[in-house]
NUPA-530750 format. One line per field, with one value per residue (C-alpha): residue number from 1; residue in three letters; x, y, z. Coordinates in steps of 0.1 Angstrom, whole numbers. Layout:
seq NUM,...
type ALA,...
px X,...
py Y,...
pz Z,...
END
This chain:
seq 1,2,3,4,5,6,7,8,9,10,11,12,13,14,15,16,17,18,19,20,21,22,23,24,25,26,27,28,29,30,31,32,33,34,35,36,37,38,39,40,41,42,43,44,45,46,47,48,49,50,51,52,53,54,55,56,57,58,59,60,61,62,63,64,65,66,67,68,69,70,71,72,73,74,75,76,77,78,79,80,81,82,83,84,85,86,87,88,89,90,91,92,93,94,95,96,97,98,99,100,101,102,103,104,105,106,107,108,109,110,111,112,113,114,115,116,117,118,119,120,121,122,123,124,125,126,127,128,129,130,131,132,133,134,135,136,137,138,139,140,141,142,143,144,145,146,147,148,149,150,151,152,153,154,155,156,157,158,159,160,161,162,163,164,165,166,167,168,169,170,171,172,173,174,175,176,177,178,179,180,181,182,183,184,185,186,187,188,189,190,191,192,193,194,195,196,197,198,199,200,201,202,203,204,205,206,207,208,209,210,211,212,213,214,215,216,217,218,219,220,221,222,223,224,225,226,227,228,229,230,231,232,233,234,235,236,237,238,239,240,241,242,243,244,245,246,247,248,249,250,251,252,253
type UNK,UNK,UNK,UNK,UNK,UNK,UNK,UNK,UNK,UNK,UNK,UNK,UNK,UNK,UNK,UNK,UNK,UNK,UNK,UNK,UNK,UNK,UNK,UNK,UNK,UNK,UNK,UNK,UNK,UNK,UNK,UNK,UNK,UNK,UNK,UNK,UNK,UNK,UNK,UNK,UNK,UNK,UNK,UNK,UNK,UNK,UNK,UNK,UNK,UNK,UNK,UNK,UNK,UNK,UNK,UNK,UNK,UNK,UNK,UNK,UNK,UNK,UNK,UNK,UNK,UNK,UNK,UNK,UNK,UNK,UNK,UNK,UNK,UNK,UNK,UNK,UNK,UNK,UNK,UNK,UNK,UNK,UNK,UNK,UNK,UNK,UNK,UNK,UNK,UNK,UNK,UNK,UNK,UNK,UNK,UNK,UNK,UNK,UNK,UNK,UNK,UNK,UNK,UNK,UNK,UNK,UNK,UNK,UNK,UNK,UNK,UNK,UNK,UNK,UNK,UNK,UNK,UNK,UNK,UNK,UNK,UNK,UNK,UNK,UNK,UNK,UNK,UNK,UNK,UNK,UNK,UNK,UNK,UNK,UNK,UNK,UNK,UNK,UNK,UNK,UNK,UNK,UNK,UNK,UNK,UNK,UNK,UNK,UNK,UNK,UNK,UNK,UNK,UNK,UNK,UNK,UNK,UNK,UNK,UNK,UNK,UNK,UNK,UNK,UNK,UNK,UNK,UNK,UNK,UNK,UNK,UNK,UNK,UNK,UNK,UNK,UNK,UNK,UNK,UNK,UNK,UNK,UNK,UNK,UNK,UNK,UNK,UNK,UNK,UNK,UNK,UNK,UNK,UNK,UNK,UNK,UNK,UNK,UNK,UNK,UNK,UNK,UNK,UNK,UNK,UNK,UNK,UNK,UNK,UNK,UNK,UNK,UNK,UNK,UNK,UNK,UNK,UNK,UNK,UNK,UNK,UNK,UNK,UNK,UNK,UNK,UNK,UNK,UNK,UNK,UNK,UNK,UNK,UNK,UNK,UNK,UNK,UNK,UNK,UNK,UNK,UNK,UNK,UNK,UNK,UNK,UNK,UNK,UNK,UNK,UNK,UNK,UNK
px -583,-579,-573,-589,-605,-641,-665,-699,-715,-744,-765,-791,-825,-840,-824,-804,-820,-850,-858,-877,-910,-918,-947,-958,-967,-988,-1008,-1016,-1021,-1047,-1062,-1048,-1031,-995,-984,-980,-1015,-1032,-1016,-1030,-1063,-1062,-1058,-1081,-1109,-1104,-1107,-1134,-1151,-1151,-1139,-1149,-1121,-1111,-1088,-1060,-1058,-1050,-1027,-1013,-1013,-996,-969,-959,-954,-936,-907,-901,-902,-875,-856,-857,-845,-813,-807,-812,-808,-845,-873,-903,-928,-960,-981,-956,-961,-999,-1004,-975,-1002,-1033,-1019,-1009,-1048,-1057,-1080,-1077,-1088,-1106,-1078,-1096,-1097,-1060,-1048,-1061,-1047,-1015,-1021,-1029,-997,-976,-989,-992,-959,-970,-1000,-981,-946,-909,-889,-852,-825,-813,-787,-794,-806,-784,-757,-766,-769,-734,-722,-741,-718,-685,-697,-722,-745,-771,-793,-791,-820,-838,-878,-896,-933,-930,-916,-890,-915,-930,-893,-885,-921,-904,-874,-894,-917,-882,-868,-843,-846,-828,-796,-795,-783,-796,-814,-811,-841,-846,-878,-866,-828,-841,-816,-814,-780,-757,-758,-726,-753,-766,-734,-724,-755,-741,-712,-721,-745,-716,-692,-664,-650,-669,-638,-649,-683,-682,-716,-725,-754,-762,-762,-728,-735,-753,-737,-701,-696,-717,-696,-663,-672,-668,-641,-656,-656,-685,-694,-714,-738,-748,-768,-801,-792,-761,-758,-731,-706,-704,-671,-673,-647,-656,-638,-651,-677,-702,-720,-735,-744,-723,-689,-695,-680,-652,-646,-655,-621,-603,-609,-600,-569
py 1706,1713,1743,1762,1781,1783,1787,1786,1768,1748,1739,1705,1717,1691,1686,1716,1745,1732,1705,1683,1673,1705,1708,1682,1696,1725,1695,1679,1713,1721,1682,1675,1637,1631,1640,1602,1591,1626,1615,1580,1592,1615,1587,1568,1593,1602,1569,1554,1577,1559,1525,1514,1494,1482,1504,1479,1472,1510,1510,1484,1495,1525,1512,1492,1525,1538,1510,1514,1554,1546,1520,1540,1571,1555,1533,1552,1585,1597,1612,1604,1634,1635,1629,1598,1581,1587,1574,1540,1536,1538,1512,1489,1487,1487,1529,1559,1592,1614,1642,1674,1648,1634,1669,1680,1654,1661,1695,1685,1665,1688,1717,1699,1711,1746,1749,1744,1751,1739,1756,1770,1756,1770,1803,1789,1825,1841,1824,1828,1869,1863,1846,1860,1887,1867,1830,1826,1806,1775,1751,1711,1693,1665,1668,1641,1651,1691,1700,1727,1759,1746,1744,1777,1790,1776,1795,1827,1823,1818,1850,1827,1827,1866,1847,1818,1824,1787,1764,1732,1703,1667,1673,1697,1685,1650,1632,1634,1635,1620,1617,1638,1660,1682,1695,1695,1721,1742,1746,1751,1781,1799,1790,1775,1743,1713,1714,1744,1737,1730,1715,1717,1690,1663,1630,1617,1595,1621,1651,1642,1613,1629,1652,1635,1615,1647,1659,1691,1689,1690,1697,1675,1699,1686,1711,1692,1658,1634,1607,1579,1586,1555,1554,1588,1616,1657,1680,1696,1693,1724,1717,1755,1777,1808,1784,1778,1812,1808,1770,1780,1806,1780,1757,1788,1794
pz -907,-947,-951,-987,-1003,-994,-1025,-1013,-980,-986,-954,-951,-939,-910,-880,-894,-902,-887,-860,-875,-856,-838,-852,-840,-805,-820,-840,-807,-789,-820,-816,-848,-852,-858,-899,-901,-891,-912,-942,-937,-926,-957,-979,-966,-968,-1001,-1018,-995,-1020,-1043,-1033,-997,-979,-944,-927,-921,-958,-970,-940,-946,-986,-978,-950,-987,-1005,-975,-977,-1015,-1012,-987,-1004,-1038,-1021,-1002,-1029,-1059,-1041,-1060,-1039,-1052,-1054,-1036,-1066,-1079,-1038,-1046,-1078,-1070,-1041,-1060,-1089,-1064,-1052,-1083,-1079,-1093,-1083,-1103,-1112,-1088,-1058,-1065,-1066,-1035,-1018,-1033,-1017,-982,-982,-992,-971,-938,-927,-936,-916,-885,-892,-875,-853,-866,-851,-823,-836,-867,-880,-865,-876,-910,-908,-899,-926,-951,-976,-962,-984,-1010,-991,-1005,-989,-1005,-991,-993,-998,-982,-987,-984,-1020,-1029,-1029,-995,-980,-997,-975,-944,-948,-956,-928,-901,-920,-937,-969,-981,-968,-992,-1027,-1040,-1038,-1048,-1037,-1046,-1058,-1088,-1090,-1097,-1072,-1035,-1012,-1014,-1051,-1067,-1090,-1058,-1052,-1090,-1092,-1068,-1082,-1112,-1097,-1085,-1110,-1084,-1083,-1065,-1040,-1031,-1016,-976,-965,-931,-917,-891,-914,-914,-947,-966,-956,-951,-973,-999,-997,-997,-1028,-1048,-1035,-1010,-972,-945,-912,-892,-870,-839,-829,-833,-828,-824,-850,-850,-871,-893,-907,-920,-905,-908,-909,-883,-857,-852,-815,-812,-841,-827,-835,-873,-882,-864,-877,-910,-911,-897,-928,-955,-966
END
């Protein structure tokens, strides 16, 4: 292990802080369908409006805007916001929504996953309470369709949120991870050297070679799920929440 100074520790948010899909059983136990199929029947409805179409062809529209949200955001490292996935959708059928309609739909995306939340991580809050007043701590995340003030409700709502002293979201910062700017924000919140930051999530490519690239370390969290590691090498491994603490002293000087 490298052993430092530790600046700040900044913490990814899905399969991290959160498991991602959990609320996915309380949709189905409410006899609500899965995120992926409301956000397609949402669309659907709202421009059948004003523009009836066959179901396969908005589908099909919108499994388009799906691959070039994903290929702009691992290529480019941008995250498109809700309102830029709707409106690259509605130009490529040629429709437009009148502004009150487009905006609630912009609204229903992005509060889905506030309506029926995630579950923390296991120890995740506790871990946290520990750690907080020994590291500054920040979370660096990645917003898909819930933007930075929904992910900020998240953490209020799991009683996570006093313990963070940033925050620093795709959505707002303009790039996503592993892009060198998200950690260059964070060390530029807490005036330490980029070197400084150790970042602790499950994606070995964003959250330890991100990481890397810059020059600061990570830990790959396992706590949530196992991913291969790619090429990339931690610097340590976290496979319960109760151990961070402890690996954490063992990377300071």
């Amino acid at each position: 292990m490298k052993r430092r100074r530790i600046g700040a520790v900044t913490f990814d948010l899905w399969d991290c802080l959160f498991r991602d899909d959990t609320d996915e059983p309380k949709r189905k136990a409410a006899g609500l369908p899965p995120k992926p199929v409301a956000r397609r029947d949402a669309f659907f409805n709202a421009v059948g409006k004003h523009a009836p179409m066959d179901r396969a062809v908005s589908d099909a529209a919108y499994n388009v805007m799906e691959a070039a949200f994903s290929k702009v955001w691992h290529d480019e490292h941008v995250t498109w916001r809700v309102v830029e996935r709707l409106n690259v959708l509605l130009k490529g059928l040629n429709l437009t929504l009148p502004q009150d309609e487009l905006d609630a739909l912009v609204k229903v995306y992005e509060t889905m996953e506030l309506d029926y939340r995630p579950d923390p991580a296991p120890g995740a809050v506790e871990a946290l309470g520990a750690l907080h007043g020994k590291y500054p701590l920040a979370v660096v995340s990645d917003t898909v369709y819930t933007p930075g003030w929904g992910l900020r409700e998240l953490l209020r709502g799991a009683g996570m949120f006093p313990y963070f002293d940033c925050f620093v979201f795709s959505d707002e910062n303009g790039h996503s991870k592993p892009h060198p700017s998200v950690f260059e924000a964070v060390a530029k919140h807490f005036n330490i050297a980029i070197s400084d930051i150790v970042h602790v999530g499950d994606r070995p490519h964003n959250d330890i070679g991100g990481p890397h690239a810059v020059g600061a370390r990570g830990v790959l969290l396992t706590v949530v799920k196992q991913r291969p590691l790619d090429g990339h090498t931690p610097d340590a491994v976290c496979d319960e929440y109760a151990k961070l603490p402890a690996i954490l002293a063992a990377l300071e000087v």
